[in-house]
C-alpha positions in Angstrom: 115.6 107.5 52.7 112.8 105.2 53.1 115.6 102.2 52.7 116.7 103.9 56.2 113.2 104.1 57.5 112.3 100.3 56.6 115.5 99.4 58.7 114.9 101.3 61.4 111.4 99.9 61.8 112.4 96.5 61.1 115.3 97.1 64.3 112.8 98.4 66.6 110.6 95.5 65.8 113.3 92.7 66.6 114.6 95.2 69.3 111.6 95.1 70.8 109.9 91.9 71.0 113.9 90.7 71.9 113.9 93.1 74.7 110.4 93.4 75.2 109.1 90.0 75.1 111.9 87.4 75.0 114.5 88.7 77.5 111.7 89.6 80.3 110.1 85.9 79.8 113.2 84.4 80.0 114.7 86.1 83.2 111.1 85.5 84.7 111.3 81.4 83.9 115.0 81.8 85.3 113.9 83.4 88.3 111.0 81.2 88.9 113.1 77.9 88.5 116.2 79.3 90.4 114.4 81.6 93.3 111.1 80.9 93.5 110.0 81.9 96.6 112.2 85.3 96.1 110.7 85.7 92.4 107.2 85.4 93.6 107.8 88.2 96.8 108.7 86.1 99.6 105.2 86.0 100.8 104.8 84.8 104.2 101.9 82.1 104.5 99.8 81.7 107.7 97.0 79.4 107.9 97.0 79.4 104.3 96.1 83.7 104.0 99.4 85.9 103.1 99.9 87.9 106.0 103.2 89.9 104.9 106.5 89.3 102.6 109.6 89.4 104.4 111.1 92.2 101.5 108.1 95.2 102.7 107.5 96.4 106.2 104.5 96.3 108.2 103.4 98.9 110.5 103.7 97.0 114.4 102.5 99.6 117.0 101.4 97.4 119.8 103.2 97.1 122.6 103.6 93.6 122.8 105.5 93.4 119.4 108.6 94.6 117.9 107.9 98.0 116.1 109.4 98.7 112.4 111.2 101.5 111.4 108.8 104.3 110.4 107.5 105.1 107.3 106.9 108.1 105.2 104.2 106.5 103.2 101.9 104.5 105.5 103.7 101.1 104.5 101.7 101.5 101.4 104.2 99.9 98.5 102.2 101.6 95.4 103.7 104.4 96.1 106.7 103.6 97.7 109.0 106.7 98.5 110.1 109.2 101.1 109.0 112.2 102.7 111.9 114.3 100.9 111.8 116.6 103.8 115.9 118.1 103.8 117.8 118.7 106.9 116.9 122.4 107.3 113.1 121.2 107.2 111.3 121.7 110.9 109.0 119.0 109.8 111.3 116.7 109.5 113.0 118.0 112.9 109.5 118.3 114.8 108.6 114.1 113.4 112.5 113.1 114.6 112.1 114.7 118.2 108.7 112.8 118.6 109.3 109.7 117.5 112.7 110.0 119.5 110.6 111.2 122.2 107.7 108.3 121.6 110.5 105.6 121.3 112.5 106.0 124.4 109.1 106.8 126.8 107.5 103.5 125.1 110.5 101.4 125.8 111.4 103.3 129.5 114.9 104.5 128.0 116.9 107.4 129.5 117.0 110.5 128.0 121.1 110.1 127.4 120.3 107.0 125.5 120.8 106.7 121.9 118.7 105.7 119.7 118.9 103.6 116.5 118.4 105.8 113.7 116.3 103.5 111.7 113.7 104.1 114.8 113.4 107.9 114.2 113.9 108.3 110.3 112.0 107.3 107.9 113.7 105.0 105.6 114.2 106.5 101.5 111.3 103.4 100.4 109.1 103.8 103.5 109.3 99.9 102.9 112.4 99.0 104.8 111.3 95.5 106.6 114.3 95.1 108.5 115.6 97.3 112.1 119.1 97.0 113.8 119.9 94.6 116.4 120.7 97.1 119.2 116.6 98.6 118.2 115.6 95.3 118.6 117.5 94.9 121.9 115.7 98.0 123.3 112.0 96.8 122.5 113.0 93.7 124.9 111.9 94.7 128.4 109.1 96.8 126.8 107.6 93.1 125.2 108.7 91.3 127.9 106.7 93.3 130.4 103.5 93.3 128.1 103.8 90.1 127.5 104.6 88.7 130.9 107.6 87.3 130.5 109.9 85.6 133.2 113.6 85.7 133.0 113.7 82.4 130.8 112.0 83.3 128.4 113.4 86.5 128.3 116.8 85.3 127.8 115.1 83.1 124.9 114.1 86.2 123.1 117.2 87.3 123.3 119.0 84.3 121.6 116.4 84.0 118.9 116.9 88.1 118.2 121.0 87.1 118.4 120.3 83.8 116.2 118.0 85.9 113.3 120.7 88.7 112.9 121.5 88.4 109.3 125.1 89.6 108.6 126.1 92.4 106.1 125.6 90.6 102.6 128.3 89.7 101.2 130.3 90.2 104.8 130.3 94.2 103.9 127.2 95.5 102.1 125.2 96.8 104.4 124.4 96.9 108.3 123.5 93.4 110.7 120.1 93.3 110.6 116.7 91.6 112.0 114.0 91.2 109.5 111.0 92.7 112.4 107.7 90.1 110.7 109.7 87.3 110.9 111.0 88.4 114.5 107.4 89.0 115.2 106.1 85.9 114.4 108.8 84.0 116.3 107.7 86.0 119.4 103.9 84.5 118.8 105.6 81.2 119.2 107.5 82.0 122.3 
């Protein structure tokens, strides 16, 4: 019996500074060497201060920027998670009809239109960074107007939203999708 015990100590000891210790410092160095700019969060530097990473959303409310899909949790990514409201919930009915509500007065849309669903749900991480092209297609005579913008460089916002579609990964996993920081920060430049 304690021939069993000394082994089974002696395997969680090698078990565990093996997959403990060894395997996590190895995939970290791997990471680090191979995707360093992934491993370390894709933080996006401005004037030298992180101002966002392109993998978490940011809340964008103004008026004169592209707005993110909304979130459960604030943007907050310590608690990252949902509202786990189901579909018979009237919460989750009374938030959906405003922000369908909000979303089509702020962008001067028709009641008939449809829209997007990432602009009305919240997404399952309340982190979701990135919106549809046909959202960000809507938010473009609302930014435009705000922003004062004549037809040139209106139709320059619309090839730079066309030229940052990123295609399903893999050419099927997935939706297109724009990444709504980096499309932000492209519009400061406009």
């Amino acid at each position: 019996m304690k021939t069993q015990i000394k082994i089974a100590l002696k395997y969680l000891l090698v078990m565990t500074i093996l997959t403990g210790i060894i395997y996590p410092l190895l995939m970290t160095g791997l990471a680090q060497i191979c995707y360093p700019s992934k491993a370390n969060g894709s933080l996006i530097m401005k004037d030298g201060k992180i101002i966002g990473s392109e993998l978490i959303g940011q809340k964008f409310d103004s008026s004169i920027y592209f707005w993110s899909r909304p979130s459960a949790i604030g943007y907050n990514p310590i608690p990252s998670g949902a509202s786990n409201y189901g579909p018979t919930s009237d919460t989750l009915k009374k938030q959906v009809t405003a922000r369908r509500v909000l979303f089509a007065k702020i962008n001067s849309l028709s009641d008939e239109s449809v829209i997007p669903k990432e602009m009305i749900f919240a997404s399952g991480s309340g982190l979701d960074p990135h919106i549809s092209p046909e959202a960000a297609l809507m938010q473009v005579d609302r930014i435009s107007q705000f922003r004062h913008f004549d037809i040139t460089r209106k139709e320059e916002l619309l090839k730079k939203i066309k030229d940052m579609t990123q295609a399903p990964q893999f050419l099927y996993l997935g939706e297109p999708r724009v990444n709504v920081l980096m499309l932000n920060l492209m519009l400061n430049k406009i």
